[in-house]
C-alpha positions in Angstrom: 0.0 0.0 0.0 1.4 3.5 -0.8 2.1 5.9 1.5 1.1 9.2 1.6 3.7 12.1 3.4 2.3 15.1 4.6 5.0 17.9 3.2 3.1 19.9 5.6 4.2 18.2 8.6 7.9 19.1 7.8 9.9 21.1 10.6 10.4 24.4 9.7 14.1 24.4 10.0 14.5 21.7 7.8 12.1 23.4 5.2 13.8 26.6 5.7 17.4 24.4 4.3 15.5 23.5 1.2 14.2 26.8 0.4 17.5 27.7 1.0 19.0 25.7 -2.2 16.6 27.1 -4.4 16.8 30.1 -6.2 14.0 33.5 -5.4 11.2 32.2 -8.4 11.2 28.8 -6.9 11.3 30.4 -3.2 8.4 32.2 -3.9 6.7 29.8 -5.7 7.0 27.2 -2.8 6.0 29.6 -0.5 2.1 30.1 -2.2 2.0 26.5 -1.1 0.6 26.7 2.1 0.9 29.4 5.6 3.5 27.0 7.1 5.7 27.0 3.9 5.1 31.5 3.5 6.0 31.2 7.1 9.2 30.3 6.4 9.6 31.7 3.3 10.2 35.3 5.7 12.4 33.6 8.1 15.7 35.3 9.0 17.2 32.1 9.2 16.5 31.6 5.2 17.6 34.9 4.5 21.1 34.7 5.9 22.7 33.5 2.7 21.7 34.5 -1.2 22.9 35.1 -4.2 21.8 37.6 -6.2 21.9 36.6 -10.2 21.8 38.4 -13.2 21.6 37.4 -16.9 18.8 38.6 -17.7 16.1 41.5 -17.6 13.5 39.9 -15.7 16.4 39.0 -12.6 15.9 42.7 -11.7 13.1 41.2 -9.8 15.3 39.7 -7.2 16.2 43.6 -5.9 12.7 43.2 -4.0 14.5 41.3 -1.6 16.0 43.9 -0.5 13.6 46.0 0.9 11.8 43.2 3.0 14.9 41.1 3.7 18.1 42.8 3.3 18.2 43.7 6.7 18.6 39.3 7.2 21.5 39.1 4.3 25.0 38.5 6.1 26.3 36.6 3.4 25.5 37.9 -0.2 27.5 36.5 -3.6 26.9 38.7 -7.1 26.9 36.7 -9.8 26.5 38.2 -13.4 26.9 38.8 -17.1 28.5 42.2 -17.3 28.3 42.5 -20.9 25.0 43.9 -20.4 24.4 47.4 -18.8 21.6 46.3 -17.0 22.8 43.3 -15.3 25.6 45.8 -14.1 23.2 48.6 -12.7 21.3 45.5 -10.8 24.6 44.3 -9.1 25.5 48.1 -8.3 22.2 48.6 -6.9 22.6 45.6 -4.6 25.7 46.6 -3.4 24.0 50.3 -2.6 21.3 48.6 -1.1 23.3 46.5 1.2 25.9 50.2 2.2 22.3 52.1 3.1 20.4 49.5 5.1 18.8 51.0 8.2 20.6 47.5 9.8 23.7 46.4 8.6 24.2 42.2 9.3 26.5 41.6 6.4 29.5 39.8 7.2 30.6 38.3 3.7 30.4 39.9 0.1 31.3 38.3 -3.4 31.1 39.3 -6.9 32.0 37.1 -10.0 31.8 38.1 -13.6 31.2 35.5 -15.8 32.1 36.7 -19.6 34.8 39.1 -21.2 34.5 42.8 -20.1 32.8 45.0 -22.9 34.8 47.1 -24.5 36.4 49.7 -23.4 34.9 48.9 -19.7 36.5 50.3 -16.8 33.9 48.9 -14.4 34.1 52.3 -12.3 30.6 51.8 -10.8 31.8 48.9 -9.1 34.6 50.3 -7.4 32.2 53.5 -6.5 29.5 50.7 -5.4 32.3 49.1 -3.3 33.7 52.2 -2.2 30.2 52.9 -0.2 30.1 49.6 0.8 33.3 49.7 2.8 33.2 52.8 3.8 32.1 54.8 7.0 28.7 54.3 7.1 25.4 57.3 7.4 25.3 57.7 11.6 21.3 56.6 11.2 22.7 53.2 10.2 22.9 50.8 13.0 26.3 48.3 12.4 25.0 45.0 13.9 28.3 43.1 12.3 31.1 44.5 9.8 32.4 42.4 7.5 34.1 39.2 8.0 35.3 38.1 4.7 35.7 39.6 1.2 36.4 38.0 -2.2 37.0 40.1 -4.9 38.6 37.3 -7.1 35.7 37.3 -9.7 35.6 40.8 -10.3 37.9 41.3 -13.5 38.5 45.6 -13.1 41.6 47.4 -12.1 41.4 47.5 -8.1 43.3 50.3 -6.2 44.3 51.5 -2.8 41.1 52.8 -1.8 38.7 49.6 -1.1 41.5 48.0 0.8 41.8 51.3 2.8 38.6 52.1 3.6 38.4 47.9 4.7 41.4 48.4 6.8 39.8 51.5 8.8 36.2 50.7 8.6 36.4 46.8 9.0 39.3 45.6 11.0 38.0 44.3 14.1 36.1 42.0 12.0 38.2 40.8 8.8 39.4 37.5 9.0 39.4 36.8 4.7 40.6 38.7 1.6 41.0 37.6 -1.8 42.1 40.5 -4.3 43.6 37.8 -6.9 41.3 39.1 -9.7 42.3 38.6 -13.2 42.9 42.4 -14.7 45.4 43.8 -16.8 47.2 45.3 -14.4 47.4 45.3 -10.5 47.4 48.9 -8.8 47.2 47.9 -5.2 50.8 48.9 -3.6 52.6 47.2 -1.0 52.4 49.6 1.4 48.5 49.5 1.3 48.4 45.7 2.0 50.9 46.4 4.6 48.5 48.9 6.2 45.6 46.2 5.7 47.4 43.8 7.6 48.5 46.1 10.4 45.3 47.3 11.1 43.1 43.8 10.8 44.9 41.4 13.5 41.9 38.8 12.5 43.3 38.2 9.1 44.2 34.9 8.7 43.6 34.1 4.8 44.8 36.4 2.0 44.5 36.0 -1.6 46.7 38.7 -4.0 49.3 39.2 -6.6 52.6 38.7 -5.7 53.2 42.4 -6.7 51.7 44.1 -3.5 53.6 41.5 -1.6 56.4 43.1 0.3 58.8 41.7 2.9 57.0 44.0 5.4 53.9 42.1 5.3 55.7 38.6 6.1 56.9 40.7 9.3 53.9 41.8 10.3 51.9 38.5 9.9 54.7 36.8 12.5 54.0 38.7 15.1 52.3 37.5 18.0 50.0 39.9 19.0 47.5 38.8 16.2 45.6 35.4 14.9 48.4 33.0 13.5 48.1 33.2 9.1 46.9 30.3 8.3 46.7 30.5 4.0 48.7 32.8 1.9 48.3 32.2 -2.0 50.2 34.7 -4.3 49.2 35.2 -8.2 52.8 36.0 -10.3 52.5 37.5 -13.6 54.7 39.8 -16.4 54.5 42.8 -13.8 56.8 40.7 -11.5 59.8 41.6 -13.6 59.9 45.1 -11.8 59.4 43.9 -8.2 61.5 43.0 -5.9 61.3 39.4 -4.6 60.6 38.3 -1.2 63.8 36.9 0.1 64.2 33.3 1.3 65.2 35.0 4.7 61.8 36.1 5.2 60.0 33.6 4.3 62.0 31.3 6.7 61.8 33.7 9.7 57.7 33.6 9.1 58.0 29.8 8.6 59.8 29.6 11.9 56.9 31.7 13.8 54.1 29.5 11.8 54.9 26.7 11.0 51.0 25.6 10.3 50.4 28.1 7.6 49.9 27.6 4.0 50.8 29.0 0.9 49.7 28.7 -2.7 51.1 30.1 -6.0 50.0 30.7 -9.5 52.7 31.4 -12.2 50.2 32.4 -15.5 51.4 32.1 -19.2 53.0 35.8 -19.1 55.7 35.4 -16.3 58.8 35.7 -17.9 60.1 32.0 -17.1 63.5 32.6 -14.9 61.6 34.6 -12.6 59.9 31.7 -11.7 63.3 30.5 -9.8 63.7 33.7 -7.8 60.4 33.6 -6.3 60.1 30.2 -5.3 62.4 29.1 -1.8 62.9 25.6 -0.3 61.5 27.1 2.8 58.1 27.9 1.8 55.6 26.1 2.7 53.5 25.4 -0.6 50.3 23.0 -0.9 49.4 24.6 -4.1 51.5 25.4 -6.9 50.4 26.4 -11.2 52.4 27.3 -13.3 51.0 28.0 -16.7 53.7 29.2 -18.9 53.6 27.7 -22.2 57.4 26.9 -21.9 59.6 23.8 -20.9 59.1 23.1 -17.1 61.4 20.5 -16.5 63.8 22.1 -14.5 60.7 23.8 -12.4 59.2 20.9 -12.0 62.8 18.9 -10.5 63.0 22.3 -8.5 59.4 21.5 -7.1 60.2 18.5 -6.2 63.4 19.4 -4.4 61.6 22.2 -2.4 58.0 20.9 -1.7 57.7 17.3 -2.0 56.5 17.2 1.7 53.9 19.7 1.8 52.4 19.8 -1.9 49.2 18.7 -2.2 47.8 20.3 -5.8 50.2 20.7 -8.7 49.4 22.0 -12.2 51.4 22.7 -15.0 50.9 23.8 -19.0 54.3 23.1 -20.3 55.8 20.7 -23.2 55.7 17.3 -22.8 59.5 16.4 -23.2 61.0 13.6 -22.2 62.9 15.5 -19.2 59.9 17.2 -18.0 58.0 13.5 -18.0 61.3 12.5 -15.8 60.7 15.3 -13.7 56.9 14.6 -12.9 57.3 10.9 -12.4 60.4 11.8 -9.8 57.7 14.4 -7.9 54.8 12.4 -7.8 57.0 9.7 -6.4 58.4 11.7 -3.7 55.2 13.5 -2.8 53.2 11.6 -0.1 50.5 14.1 0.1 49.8 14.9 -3.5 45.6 14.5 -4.4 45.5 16.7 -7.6 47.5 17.1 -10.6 46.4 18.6 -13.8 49.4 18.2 -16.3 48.3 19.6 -19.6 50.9 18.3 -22.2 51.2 15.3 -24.3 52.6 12.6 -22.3 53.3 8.6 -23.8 51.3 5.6 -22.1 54.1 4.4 -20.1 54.3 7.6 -17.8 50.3 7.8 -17.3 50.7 4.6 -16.2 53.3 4.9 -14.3 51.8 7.9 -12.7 48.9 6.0 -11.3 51.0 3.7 -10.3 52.7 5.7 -7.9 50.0 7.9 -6.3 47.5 5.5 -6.7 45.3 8.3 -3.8 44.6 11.0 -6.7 41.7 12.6 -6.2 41.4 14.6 -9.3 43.7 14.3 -12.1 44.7 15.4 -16.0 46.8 12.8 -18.0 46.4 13.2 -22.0 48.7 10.6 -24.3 49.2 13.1 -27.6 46.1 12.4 -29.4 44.1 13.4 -26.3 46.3 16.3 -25.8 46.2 17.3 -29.6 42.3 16.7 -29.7 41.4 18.8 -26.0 44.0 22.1 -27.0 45.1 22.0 -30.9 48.3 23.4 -32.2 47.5 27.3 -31.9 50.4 30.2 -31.8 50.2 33.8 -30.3 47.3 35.4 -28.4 44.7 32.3 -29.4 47.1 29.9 -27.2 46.8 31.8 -25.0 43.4 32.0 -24.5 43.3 28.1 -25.0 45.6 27.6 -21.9 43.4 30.4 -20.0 40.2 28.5 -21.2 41.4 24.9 -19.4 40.4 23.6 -16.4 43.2 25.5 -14.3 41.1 27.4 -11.6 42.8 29.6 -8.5 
């Protein structure tokens, strides 16, 4: 015989985590269902967490939320198109919204593009919308929390000194996580205003940026004890390395020797002018994490990776050629490296060293091994800007 469940008789908290996963049409669909189900459609609880979409003209609807709920959001992720004008005045109004609520409980804000910029697109309303956002807030606006984490990685503009100021001054009791690694043309946020961010917030214990704003300084700082221990460092190196100084090996070891728990991750991308690669990177550091994307022969970076991290690395990807050194080279690190899970090698490599890849770190969690026909087929034999773009376009995420 069949039996019949009553959805009605569902606990609200457990109603309130599926309305949760669904996205505001479905929400407010579900909550016509019954009063128990509207109920807790308007619960705080449910309103904690959204994000706010926009690819097309009919998600301006989801701005309604704001008015009745907003007051609930604490942690709020913008994802959206920005191709289209209006999609970007939605995700500026949101962050408005959020600066000028009569109660403020945000604690976390996001924002991802998900296309190419327009062109010619500075994305200067984001960075005014931002601006707002961190900064000192109208005296009629009662604080309940600042905010705890930002991520900024997904936002593809220019960022500057003035966000990460007005986050240092505004939001430091608070700030435990930045991520400023964003994917722009250039990177304008100096050393010395990290520095200041990390002197003022004594919370912050993960940081995401470009190698360039990294200064010795800011190693200092993070070992002192009179703040919450680092605990992840990742650093994003690209062309504009060439005129910055790099961190010595000193420094790292002195931060090393006040942490030794901490983490650190690095991205080399395809525009790193390859001997630099050897100057930043130090035995003593402490990397779980390392891509390098460069287009070039990696051999002798990958042997150096092995040398340096085969304790502590636990994700490895490359882009490179697939010589028969640099096939050496990876079978010698994965043999050497207890703790590796993920490795993403994209280069042709022959049947015997897949195998024997597998063979050896038979615990891979995730993993890229293409034989040449594979590799031809997944990134054909391009030149100039349209490699590139191929090598950006892969599976080889921050």
């Amino acid at each position: 015989m069949a039996v019949e469940h009553d959805w009605t008789a569902l606990p609200d908290h457990i109603l309130i985590n599926i309305f949760s996963h669904l996205p505001l049409h479905d929400r407010c669909t579900a909550a016509l269902a019954c009063t128990t189900w509207s109920g807790c459609f308007d619960s705080p609880y449910l309103w904690r967490k959204f994000i706010f979409q926009f690819f097309k003209e009919e998600d301006a609807r989801q701005l309604m939320c704001l008015t009745k709920h907003g007051s609930q959001l604490r942690d709020v992720n913008i994802v959206l198109n920005q191709k289209s004008q209006q999609n970007r005045e939605n995700a500026c109004t949101v962050l408005s919204s959020l600066a000028r609520l009569e109660e403020r409980r945000l604690q976390s804000i996001s924002i991802q593009f998900t296309t190419e910029n327009p062109l010619f697109f500075q994305g200067m309303e984001f960075l005014y919308g931002l601006a707002e956002l961190f900064g000192p807030p109208d005296p009629q606006i009662q604080m309940l929390n600042t905010l705890y984490e930002v991520d900024l990685s997904g936002l593809s503009i220019t960022l500057d000194d003035i966000l990460f100021n007005l986050l240092a001054i505004h939001h430091n009791e608070t700030l435990h996580s930045v991520n400023l690694q964003n994917s722009p043309l250039c990177c304008r946020v100096t050393p010395e205003c990290i520095l200041n961010l990390v002197q003022k917030c004594r919370k912050l214990t993960s940081l995401s940026m470009h190698y360039k704003s990294m200064s010795e300084g800011v190693l200092e700082e993070f070992a002192k004890k009179d703040r919450k221990p680092l605990k992840m460092l990742s650093l994003a190196c690209r062309r504009e390395e060439k005129y910055h100084k790099p961190i010595s090996a000193a420094s790292w070891e002195k931060l090393v020797d006040k942490l030794p728990n901490f983490q650190v991750k690095f991205f080399f991308d395809h525009t790193i002018e390859r001997h630099r690669i050897a100057t930043i990177l130090h035995p003593h550091i402490p990397v779980i994490k390392l891509c390098m994307r460069t287009l070039t022969e990696l051999h002798e970076e990958v042997a150096m990776t092995a040398e340096y991290y085969h304790e502590t690395l636990e994700h490895f990807v490359i882009t490179t050629k697939g010589t028969d050194r640099l096939q050496q080279a990876l079978l010698n690190l994965v043999e050497i490296s207890p703790r590796l899970k993920v490795l993403h090698c994209y280069c042709a490599l022959d049947d015997n060293t897949i195998s024997r890849v597998k063979e050896l770190c038979p615990n891979l969690e995730k993993f890229t091994l293409k034989t040449t026909d594979e590799f031809n087929a997944m990134m054909p034999s391009l030149i100039g800007r349209e490699a590139r773009s191929v090598a950006q376009n892969q599976q080889i995420v921050y």
